[in-house]
C-alpha positions in Angstrom: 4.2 -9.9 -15.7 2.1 -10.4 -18.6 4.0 -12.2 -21.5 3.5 -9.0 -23.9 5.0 -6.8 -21.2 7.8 -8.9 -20.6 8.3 -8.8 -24.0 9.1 -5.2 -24.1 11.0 -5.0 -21.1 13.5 -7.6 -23.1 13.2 -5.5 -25.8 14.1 -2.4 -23.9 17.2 -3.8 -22.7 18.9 -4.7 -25.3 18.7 -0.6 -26.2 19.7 -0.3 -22.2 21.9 2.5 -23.3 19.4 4.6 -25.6 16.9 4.2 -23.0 19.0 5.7 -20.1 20.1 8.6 -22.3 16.0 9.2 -23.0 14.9 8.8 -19.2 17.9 9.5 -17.3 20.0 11.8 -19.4 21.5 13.6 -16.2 23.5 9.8 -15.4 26.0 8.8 -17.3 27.9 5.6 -18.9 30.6 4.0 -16.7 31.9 0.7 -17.8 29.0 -2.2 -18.3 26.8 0.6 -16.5 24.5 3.6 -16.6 25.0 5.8 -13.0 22.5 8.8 -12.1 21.0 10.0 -8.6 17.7 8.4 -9.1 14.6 7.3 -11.0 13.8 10.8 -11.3 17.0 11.9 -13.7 18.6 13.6 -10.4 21.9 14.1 -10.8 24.4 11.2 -8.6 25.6 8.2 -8.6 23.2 6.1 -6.3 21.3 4.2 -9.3 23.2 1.8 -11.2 21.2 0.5 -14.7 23.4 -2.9 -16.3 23.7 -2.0 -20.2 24.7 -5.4 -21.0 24.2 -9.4 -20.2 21.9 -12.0 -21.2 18.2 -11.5 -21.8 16.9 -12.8 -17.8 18.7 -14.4 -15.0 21.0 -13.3 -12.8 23.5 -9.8 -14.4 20.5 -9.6 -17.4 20.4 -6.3 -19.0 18.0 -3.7 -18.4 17.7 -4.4 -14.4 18.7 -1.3 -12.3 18.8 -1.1 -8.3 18.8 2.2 -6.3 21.4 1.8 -3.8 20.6 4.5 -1.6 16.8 3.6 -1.6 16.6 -0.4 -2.2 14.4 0.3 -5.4 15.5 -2.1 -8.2 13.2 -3.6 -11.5 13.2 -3.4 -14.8 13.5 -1.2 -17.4 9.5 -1.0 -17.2 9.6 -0.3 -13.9 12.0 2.6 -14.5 10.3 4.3 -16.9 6.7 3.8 -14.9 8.5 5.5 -11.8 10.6 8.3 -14.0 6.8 9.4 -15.4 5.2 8.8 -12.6 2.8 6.5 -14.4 -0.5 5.4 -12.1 -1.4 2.6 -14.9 0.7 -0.1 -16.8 -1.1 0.6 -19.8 0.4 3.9 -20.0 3.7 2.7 -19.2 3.4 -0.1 -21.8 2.1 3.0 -23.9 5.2 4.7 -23.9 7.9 1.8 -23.8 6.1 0.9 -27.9 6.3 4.6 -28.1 10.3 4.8 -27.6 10.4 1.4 -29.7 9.0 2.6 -32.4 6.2 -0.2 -32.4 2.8 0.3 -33.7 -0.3 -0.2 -30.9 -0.9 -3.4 -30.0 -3.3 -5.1 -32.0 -3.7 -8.6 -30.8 -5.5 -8.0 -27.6 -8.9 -8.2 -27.5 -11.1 -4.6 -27.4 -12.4 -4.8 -24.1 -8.7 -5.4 -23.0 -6.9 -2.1 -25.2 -9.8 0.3 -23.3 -7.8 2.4 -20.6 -7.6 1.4 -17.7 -9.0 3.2 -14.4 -6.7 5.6 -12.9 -4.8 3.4 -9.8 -5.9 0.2 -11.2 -4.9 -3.2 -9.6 -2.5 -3.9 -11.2 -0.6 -0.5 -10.7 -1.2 -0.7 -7.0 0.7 -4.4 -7.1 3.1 -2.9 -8.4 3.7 -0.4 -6.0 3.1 -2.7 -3.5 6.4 -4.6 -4.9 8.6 -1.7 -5.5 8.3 -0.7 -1.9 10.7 -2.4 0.8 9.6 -3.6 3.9 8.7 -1.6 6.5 10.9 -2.4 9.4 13.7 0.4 10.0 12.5 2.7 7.4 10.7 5.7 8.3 7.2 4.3 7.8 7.3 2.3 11.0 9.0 5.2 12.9 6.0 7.3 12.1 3.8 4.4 13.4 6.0 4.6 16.2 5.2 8.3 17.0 1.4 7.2 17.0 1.9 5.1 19.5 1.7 1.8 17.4 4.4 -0.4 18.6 3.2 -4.1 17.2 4.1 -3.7 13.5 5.1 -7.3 12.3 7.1 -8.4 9.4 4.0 -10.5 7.7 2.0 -7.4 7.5 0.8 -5.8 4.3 3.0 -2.7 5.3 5.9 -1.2 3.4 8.1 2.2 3.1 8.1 3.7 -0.4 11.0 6.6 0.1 9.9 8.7 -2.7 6.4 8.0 -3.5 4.6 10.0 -6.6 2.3 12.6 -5.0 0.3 15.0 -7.6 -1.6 17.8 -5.9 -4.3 18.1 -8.8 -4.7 16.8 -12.4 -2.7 19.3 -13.6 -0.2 19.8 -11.6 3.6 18.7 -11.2 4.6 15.0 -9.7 6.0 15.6 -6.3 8.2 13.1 -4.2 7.5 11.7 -1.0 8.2 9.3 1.4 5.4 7.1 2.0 3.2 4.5 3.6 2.1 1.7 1.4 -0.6 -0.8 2.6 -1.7 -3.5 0.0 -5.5 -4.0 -0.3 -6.7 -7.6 -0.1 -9.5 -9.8 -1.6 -11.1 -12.3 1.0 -8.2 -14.8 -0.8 -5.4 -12.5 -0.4 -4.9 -11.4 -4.3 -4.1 -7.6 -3.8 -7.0 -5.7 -5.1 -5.7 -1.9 -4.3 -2.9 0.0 -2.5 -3.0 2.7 0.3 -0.6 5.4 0.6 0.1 8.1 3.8 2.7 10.1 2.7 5.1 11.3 5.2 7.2 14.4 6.6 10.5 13.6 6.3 11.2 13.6 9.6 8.7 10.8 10.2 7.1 12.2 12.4 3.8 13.2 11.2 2.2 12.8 7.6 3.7 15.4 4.9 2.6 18.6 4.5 0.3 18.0 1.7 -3.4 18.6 0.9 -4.1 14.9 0.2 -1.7 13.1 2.6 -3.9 9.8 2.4 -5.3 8.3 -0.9 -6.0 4.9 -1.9 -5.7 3.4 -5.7 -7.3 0.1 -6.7 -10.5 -1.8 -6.6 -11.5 -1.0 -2.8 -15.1 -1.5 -2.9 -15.4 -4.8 -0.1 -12.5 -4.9 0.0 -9.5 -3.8 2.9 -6.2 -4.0 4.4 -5.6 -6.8 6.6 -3.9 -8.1 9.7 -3.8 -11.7 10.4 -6.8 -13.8 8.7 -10.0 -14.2 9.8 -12.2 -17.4 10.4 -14.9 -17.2 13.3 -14.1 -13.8 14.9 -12.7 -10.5 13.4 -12.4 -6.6 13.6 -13.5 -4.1 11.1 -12.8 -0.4 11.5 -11.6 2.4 8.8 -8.5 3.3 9.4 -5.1 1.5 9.4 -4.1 3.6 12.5 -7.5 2.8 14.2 -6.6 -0.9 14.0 -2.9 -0.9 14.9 -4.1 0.6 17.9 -6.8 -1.8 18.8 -3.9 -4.3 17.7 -1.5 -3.2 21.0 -3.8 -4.8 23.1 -5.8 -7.4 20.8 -2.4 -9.0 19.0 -4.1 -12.2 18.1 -7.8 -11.0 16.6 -7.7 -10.9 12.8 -8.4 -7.2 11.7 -8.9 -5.1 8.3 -9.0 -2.0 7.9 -11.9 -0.8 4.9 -10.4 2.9 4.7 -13.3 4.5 4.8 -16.8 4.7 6.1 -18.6 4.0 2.9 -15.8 1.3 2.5 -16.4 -0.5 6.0 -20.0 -0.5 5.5 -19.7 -2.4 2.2 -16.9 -4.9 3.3 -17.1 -8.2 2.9 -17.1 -10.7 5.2 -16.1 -14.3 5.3 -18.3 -17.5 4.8 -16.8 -18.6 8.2 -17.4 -15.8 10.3 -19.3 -15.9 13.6 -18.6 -12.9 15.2 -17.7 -9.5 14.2 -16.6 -6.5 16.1 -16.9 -3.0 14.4 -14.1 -0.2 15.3 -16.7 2.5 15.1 -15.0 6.2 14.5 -17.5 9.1 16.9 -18.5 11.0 14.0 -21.7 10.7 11.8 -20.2 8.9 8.9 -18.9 6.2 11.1 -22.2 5.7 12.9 -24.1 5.4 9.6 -21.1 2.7 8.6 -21.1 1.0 11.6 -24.7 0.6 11.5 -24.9 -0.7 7.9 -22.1 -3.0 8.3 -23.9 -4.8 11.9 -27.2 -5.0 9.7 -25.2 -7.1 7.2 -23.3 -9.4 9.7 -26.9 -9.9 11.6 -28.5 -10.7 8.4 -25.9 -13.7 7.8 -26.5 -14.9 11.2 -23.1 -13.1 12.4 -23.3 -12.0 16.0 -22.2 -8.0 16.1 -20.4 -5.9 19.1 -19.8 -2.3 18.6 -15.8 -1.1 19.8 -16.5 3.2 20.4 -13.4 5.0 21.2 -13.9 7.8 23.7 -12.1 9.8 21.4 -12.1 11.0 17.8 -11.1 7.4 17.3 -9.2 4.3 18.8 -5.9 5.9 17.7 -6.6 9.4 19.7 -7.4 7.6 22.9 -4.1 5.1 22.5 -2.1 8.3 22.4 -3.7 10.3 24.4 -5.2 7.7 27.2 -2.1 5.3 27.2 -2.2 1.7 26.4 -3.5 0.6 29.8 -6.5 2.7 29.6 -7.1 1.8 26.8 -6.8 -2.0 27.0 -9.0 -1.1 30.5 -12.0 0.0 27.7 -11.8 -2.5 25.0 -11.8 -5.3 28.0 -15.5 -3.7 28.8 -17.0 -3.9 24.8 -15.1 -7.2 24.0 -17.5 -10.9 24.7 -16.6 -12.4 27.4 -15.1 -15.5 25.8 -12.4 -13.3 23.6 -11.0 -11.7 26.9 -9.1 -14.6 27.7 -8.7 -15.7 23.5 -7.4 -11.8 22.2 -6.7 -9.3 25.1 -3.2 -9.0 25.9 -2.4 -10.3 29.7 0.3 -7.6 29.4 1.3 -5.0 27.1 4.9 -4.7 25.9 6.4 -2.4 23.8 
């Protein structure tokens, strides 16, 4: 946290109390607490907000925790989540607002112009406010497609009510959701991806947009495991969990789009690259574009083609020994013995 955000957040909490009765003015006090339903002002008792203690450490003012959904921060954070704020600048808008501060005026001008909608920095934070994903409903969706090697060091994580706005104009909505960080080629989180979800978990929500990605994404993707001589590129986070089943060792990312994979970067180390290509004409065009690039830095390319839509269709509608029977036939013959599972187990 920046120094000047961190100095608001102190200075929020020692008005803990005038900023619950602002944000969440359905709670209300009980002893050396603040208790309402959730970030969203719902009635309850889940969220507990501490309206007294020392300025940071351990029982400091200000921090809240949602005991039904594992959320817990600041009271930045809260009030982010309880306007369903996509950038820190407008949250840090809005905290001088209720202060009654003027604007900042020590930051430089190229630093006080707004930020892009679902910047960086808005995505980390996400990122952070979501738990991780095993047990949640997140990886029992993944579970229903068939995707059974979700491992605790991946950049996956369950958000249980996840801002959702249909159009500019319209009202925030809540849903459970997906989160997948973004990565740089060093690992600094660039973006965020979110598939919100049906309650039940088992399919996405019933929503126009159910998958949409904030951040700086351009060469950038999510990925699983790192790469150095030999890795796997495809769109979708779906596509590669599937390839994953029966490749658990290769180093994949997932670019989240077609225009994204054919722009990804690629590692100073890499040798060999193997391109998850989705049958349509968009994935063609990226799969194309992106084996150009590798062969033009001396990076030897193999295509993966589903017989499907993509890899994830034929894992749930093939079975994993068919497919694993498939990839076997794309992969070089020195990574069947170095990636492809001997046996798959769930």
């Amino acid at each position: 946290m920046s120094s000047h955000a961190a100095d608001l957040a102190r200075r929020l909490a020692r008005s803990a109390e005038a900023v619950c009765r602002h944000y969440l003015s359905n709670g209300h006090r009980e002893g050396r607490y603040w208790l309402v339903g959730d970030v969203a002002n719902t009635k309850g008792r889940s969220l507990f907000v501490r309206l007294s203690g020392p300025d940071h450490g351990k029982g400091a003012a200000g921090k809240w925790a949602d005991s039904a959904t594992g959320e817990h921060g600041d009271l930045l954070d809260l009030i982010s989540l309880n306007r369903g704020h996509d950038r820190l600048r407008d949250t840090l808008d809005e905290a001088r607002a209720f202060l009654a501060l003027p604007p900042d005026q020590i930051a430089p001008r190229q630093e006080r112009l707004p930020m892009p909608r679902g910047s960086p920095e808005s995505a980390c934070r996400l990122y952070t406010m979501s738990r991780p994903i095993t047990g949640t409903l997140a990886q029992a969706y993944l579970l229903s497609r068939g995707i059974t090697t979700v491992r605790d060091d991946d950049p996956l994580r369950f958000h249980p009510r996840c801002y959702y706005r249909p159009a500019e104009d319209s009202p925030v909505e809540t849903w459970p959701a997906l989160i997948a960080a973004v990565t740089d080629l060093g690992g600094t989180i660039t973006g965020a991806h979110r598939t919100w979800l049906d309650p039940s978990g088992s399919d996405k929500a019933p929503i126009d947009s159910p998958r949409r990605a904030m951040g700086h994404l351009l060469g950038h993707g999510v990925r699983f495991g790192v790469a150095a001589d030999v890795m796997a590129a495809g769109e979708g986070i779906e596509t590669m969990l599937s390839l994953r089943v029966i490749l658990p060792t290769l180093p994949m990312v997932a670019a989240l789009s077609a225009n994204h994979l054919a722009a990804l970067l690629l590692p100073p180390t890499l040798r060999r690259l193997y391109v998850a290509r989705d049958a349509d004409p968009a994935g063609d065009a990226a799969m194309d574009r992106l084996c150009n690039r590798a062969e033009a830095a001396g990076i030897e390319s193999f295509v993966l083609s589903p017989s499907f839509d993509d890899f994830n269709d034929d894992l749930r509608r093939l079975g994993i020994e068919w497919l694993r029977a498939s990839v076997r036939r794309q992969l070089a013959p020195q990574d069947v013995g170095r990636f492809l599972a001997l046996a798959v187990t769930g």
